[in-house]
N, C-alpha and C positions, 0 to 999 in steps of 0.2 A: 721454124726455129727450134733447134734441140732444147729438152728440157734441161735445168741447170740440177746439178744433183749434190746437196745440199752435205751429202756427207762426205764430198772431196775436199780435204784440206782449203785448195787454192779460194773455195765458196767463202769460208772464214775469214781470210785473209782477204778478199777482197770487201767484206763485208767491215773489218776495221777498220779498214783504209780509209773508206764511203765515210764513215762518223767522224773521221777526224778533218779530213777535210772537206766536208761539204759549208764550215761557213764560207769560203772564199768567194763572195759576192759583192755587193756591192761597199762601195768604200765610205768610209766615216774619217772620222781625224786619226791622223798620221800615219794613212793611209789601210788603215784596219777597218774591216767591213765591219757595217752601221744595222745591217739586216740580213745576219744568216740564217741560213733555210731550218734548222735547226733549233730555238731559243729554250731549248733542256723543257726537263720536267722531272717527275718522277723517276729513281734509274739512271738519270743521263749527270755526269758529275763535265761540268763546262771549265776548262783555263786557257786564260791570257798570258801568254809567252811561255817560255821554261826556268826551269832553276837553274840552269847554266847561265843563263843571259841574266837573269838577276847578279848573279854569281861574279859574273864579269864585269857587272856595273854598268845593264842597261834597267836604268831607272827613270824614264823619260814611261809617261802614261801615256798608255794608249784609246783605254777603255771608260766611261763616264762612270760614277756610281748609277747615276740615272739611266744609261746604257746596259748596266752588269745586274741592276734588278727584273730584266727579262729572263734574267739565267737562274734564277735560283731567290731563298731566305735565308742559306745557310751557309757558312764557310769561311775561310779566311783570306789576306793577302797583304799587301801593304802601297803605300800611297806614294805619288810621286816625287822622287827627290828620294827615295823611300825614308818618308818621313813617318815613321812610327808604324802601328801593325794594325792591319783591319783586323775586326770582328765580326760576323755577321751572322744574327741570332733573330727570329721571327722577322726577318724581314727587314731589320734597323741594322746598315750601315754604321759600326762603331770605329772611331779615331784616336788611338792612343797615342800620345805624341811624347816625346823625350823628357819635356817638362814634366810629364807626371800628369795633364790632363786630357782628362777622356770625355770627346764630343759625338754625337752624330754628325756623318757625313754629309753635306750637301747633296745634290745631285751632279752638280758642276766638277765636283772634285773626283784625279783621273787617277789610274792604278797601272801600273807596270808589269803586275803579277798579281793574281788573283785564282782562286778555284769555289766554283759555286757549284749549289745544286738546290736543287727543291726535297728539302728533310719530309720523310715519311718514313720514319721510323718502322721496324718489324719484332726486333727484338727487346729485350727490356729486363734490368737487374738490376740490384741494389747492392751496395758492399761496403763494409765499413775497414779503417785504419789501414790504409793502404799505401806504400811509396808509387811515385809516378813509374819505375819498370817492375814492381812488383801487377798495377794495376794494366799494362801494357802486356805484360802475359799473360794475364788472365782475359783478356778482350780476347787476344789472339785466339786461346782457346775455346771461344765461342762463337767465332767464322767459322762460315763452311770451307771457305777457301783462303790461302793469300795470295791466290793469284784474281782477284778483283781488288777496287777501290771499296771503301766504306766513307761513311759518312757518321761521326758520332758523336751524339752530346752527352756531355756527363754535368750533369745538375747536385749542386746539392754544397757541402761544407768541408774547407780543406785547413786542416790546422796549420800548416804552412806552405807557403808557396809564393813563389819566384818568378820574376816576370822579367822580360826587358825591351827595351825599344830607342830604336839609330836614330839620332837628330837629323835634321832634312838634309840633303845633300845638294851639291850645287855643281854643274859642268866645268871644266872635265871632271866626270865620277870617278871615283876609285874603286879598286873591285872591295866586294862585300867583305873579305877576309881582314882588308886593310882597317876597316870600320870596327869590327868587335870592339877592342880595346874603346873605341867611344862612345860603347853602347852604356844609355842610364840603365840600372838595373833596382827593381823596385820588390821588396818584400813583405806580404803581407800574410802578416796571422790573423787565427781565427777568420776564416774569409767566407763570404758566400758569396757563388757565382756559378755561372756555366761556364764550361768548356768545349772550345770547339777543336774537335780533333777529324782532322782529313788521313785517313792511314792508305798510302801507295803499295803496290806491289813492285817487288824489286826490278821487275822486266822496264820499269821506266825510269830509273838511275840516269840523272842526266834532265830528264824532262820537268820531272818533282820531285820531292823530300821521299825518298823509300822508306815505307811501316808508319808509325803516327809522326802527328807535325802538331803540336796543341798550341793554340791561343784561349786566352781569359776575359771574360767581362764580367766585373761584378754588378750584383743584382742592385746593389745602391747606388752603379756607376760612378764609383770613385775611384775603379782603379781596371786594369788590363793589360796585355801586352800579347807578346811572346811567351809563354811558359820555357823556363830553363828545369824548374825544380816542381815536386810539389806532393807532397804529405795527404791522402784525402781523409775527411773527418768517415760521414754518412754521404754517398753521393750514389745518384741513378742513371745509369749507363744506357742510352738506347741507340741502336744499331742502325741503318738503313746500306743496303747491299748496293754498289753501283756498278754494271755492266755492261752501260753506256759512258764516251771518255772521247771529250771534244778538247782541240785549242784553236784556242785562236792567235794569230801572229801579228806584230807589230808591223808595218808598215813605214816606219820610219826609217832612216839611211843608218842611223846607228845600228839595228836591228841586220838591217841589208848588207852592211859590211861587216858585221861582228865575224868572229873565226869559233866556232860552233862544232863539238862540241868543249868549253872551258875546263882545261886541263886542272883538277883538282888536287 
């Protein structure tokens, strides 16, 4: 057998293909595999459906919290019905829901759309009195590349900021756009918390949110969301590179017939 020569274009290309789908094994509920070959690590950033199907108003879980803690301690998504927005910081499954209260997730409870990863941070800064795109340029310019995922937490005290989060929704869904206007939206000053921020490269428009996507939990868990806005006090930015990039697909008949990809 010829040897394969690793610096032909087509080696790569078959090499991304292999990560993305290699969960496609055995199946779990509604009809999304229970056990693929793959369950992330360090490097490997794992998601459930795309932003298009969110988009469109497939909000119907596919994945358990108890299922998505093989994938990762870190990252965000939101819950099914998409009732509020996950968090997920060392490990704890956070639930922000419209009313304004923030729980830990069961195990039982499913998610629609999610992206995890196992945080192990490489890089590390501190920066004070910053707006949320003033602080987004400057992360930027401390990637080596935008064409990878990151993974980033920024800890620390934001003099204001903005959060929000979608009341549960109920079948038939409406697409996501139709929902803003009944989004609660919640502000809090002087805040202490982390933020979890997932930043995409533009090559997957369509599949996730392109450059950052922040969600919030504060450190006294009394509040989260979505970030819309946000002012930072003193906060510490740390980086983790990801150049590993799984999904996983719904298996449901809403999934199976949607019309893919949702014209924006």
């Amino acid at each position: 057998m010829r040897s394969m020569n690793r610096n032909r274009p087509g080696w790569r290309a078959a090499l991304c293909l292999l990560v993305v789908s290699a969960p496609v094994f055995a199946q779990g509920r509604g009809g999304v595999p229970s056990l693929p070959v793959n369950t992330g690590g360090a490097g490997v950033l794992t998601q459930v459906s795309t932003l298009d199907a969110l988009l469109q108003g497939l909000y119907n879980g596919s994945y358990t919290v108890g299922q998505l803690k093989r994938y990762g301690d870190f990252g965000l998504g939101t819950y099914e019905g998409l009732d509020g927005e996950m968090i997920v910081v060392d490990g704890r499954f956070y639930h922000m829901r419209a009313n304004g209260l923030l729980s830990q997730a069961p195990d039982d409870e499913v998610a629609p759309f999610a992206v995890l990863t196992r945080f192990q941070p490489e890089t590390q800064v501190t920066v004070r009195g910053t707006s949320m795109a003033d602080l987004s340029t400057l992360i930027d310019t401390l990637l080596p590349s935008k064409n990878y995922f990151y993974a980033i937490r920024i800890h620390g005290t934001f003099t204001a900021l903005t959060t929000r989060a979608i009341p549960l929704q109920f079948l038939p869904y409406p697409p996501l756009a139709q929902l803003i206007p009944l989004q609660a939206v919640f502000s809090y000053p002087n805040a202490t918390g982390t933020m979890v921020d997932i930043r995409s490269p533009a090559f997957v428009s369509g599949i996730n949110q392109v450059a950052h996507h922040f969600h919030y939990v504060a450190d006294d868990l009394k509040g989260g969301g979505h970030v819309l806005t946000f002012t930072a006090g003193e906060v510490t930015i740390s980086i983790q590179t990801l150049r590993a990039f799984q999904v996983l697909l719904p298996g449901d008949e809403l999934f199976q017939k949607a019309t893919l990809p949702f014209p924006q």
